[in-house]
N, C-alpha and C positions, 0 to 999 in steps of 0.2 A: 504494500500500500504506500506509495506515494506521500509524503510530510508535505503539508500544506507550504510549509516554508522552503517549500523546493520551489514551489510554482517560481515560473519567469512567466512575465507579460510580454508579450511582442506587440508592438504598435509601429507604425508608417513613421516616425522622427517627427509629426505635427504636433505642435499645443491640444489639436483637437483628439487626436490621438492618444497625446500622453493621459490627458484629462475623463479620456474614454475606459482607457486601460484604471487607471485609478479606479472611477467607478466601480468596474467590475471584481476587481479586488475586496474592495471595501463589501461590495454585495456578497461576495465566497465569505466575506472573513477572514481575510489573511491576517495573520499577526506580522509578516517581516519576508512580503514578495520579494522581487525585484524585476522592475519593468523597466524594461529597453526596447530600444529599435535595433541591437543586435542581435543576431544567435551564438552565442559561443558555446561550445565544445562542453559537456556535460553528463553523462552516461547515465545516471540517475535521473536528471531534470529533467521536470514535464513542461515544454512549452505549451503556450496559452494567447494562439491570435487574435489582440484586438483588431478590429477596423475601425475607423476613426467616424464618429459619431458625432453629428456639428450639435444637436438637439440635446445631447448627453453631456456634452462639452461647456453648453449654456447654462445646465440646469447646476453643474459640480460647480461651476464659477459664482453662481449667484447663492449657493447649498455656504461656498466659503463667506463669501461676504455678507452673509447677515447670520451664519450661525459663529463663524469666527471673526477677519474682518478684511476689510481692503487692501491694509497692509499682507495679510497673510498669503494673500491671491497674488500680493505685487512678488513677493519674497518667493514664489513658488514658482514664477515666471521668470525669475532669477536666478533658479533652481534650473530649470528649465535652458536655459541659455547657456549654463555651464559649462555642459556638454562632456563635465568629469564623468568618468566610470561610477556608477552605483548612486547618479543623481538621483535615479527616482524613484529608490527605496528609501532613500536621505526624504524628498517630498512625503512620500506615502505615510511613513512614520509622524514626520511632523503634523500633518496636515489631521490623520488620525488624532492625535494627541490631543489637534487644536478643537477639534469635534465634540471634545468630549471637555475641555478646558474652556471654549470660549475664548473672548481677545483675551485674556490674560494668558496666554499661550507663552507669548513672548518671553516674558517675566520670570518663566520659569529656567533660568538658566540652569540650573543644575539636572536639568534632565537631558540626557545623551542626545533624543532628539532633536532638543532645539540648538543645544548647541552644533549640531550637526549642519543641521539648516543655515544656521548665523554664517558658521564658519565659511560654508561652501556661496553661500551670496555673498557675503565681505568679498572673496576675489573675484566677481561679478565686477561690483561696486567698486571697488580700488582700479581695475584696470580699466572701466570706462574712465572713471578720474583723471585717471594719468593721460589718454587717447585723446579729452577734451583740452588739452597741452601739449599733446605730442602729434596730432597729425598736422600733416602738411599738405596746403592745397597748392597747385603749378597751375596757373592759368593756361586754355587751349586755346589751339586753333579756333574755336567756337566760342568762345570767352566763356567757356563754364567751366568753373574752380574744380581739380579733379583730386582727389587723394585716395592714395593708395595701404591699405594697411593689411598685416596679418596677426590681429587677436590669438591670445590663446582661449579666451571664449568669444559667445558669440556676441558681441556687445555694440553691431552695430544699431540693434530696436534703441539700446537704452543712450546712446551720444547723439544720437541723430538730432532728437529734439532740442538740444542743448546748442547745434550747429542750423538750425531752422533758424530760430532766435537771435544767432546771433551773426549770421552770412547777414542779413541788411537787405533782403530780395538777391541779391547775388544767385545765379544760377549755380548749381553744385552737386557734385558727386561725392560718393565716400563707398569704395569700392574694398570688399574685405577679397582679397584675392585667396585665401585659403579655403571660400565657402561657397567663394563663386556668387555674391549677393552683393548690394548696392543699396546705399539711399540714394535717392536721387529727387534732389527741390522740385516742386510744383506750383502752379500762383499758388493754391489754397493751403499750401504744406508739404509733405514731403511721402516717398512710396518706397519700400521696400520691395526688392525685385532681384530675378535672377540675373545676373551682372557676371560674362565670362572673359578672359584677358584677352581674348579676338577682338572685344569691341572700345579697350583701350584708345583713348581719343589723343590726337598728335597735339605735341604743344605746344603754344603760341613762341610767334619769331622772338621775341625778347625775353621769355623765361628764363633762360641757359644764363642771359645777363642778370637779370636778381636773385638767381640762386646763387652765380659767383659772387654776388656783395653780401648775400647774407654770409657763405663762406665765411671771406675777408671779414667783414663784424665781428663773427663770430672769435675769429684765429686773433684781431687785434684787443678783446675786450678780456681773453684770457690773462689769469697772471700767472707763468709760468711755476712760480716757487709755491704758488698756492694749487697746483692741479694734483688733484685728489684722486685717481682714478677707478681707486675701490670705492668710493664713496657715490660718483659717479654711476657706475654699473648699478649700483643697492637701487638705485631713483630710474634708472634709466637700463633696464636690461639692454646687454648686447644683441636679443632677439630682433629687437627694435631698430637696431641703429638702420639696418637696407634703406629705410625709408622715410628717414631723420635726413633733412638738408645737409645740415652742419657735422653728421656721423658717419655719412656713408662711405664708401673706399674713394670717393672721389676726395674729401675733404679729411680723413679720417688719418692719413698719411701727416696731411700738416700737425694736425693736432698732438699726433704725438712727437714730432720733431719741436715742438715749442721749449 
């Protein structure tokens, strides 16, 4: 006989999906699934196909926000974006827990689940942070502002907004090249869309010239006896630097010749 706690859920990788898969969990009574859009390798595990239910998806989202609360639904979508191994028995757990706790879920730190939950949205939340400071736009051919990034989660839903705001109408892209997606500005706001490095847009005749004065800025404003470069790294992973003006091997050479 099969341990409940064996089940895996398989769902399509949508929100609507993961949210469907949950569902159905919670309907069995799981104490501590684990729902993915993988199958991996398991001789004992009994997989368990969800398909993605838009009607089931609406009713778990609105089931959190008035039995638990908005924040928990935002935190779970965060969850969601992570895209770490074993995110959504991390969700499923919490979101249980919140079921039966109410919003004072949060609060409860010392129970495994939430802090599981916290933990794994903190590096949600921290690497959008950093990305709302660290991406860089090169104007095109087409004068729309293009940046290029590769997350290690998926955090182009959660900066986009922050880059709506603050582009001024400015037309603009923000192309996650590891996920093959894209914002991309609209008059009325902005769309999320499958975005692949074919459709990489060429860039404008004087780009090449403000990226080599931010360079130059960059290499004159350092103070050589003061360059930290563990310190550096801690703020600024070397994941990063491909697509950092001032880091990449074009300019990366100077910098440590300083």
């Amino acid at each position: 006989m099969t341990n409940k706690q064996d089940h895996i859920y398989l769902y399509d990788g949508s929100w609507e999906g993961l949210l469907s898969a949950f569902y159905h969990a919670c309907k069995a009574k799981e104490r501590s699934p684990e729902i993915s859009c993988e199958q991996n390798g398991g001789l004992f595990n009994e997989y368990l196909r969800i398909h993605a239910d838009d009607q089931i998806a609406r009713e778990v989202s609105g089931a959190i926000v008035q039995r638990i609360s908005r924040n928990s639904l935002y935190r779970a979508g965060l969850l969601y974006l992570s895209e770490c191994d074993g995110f959504g028995g991390v969700m499923y757990r919490y979101l249980l827990l919140g079921f039966s706790m109410g919003k004072q879920v949060d609060f409860y730190q010392s129970h495994e689940a939430v802090r599981a939950a916290h933990a794994l949205s903190r590096k949600v939340v921290c690497e959008a942070h950093r990305f709302m400071g660290l991406t860089r736009f090169a104007n095109t051919e087409n004068n729309v502002y293009y940046a290029a990034i590769e997350p290690q989660h998926n955090i182009v839903p959660v900066i986009a907004p922050h880059f709506y705001d603050r582009m001024g109408g400015e037309p603009w892209i923000i192309h996650d090249l590891k996920r093959g997606i894209a914002a991309l500005s609209t008059e009325s706001g902005y769309e999320i869309l499958p975005f692949t490095i074919e459709y990489q847009p060429g860039m404008a005749d004087d780009e090449n010239f403000f990226q080599g004065l931010w360079r130059r800025y960059y290499k004159t404003v350092s103070i050589a006896p003061k360059k930290n470069l563990r310190l550096r790294n801690r703020y600024i992973p070397p994941r990063y630097f491909s697509h950092l003006t001032e880091l990449n091997s074009n300019s990366q050479e100077d910098f440590n010749q300083q």
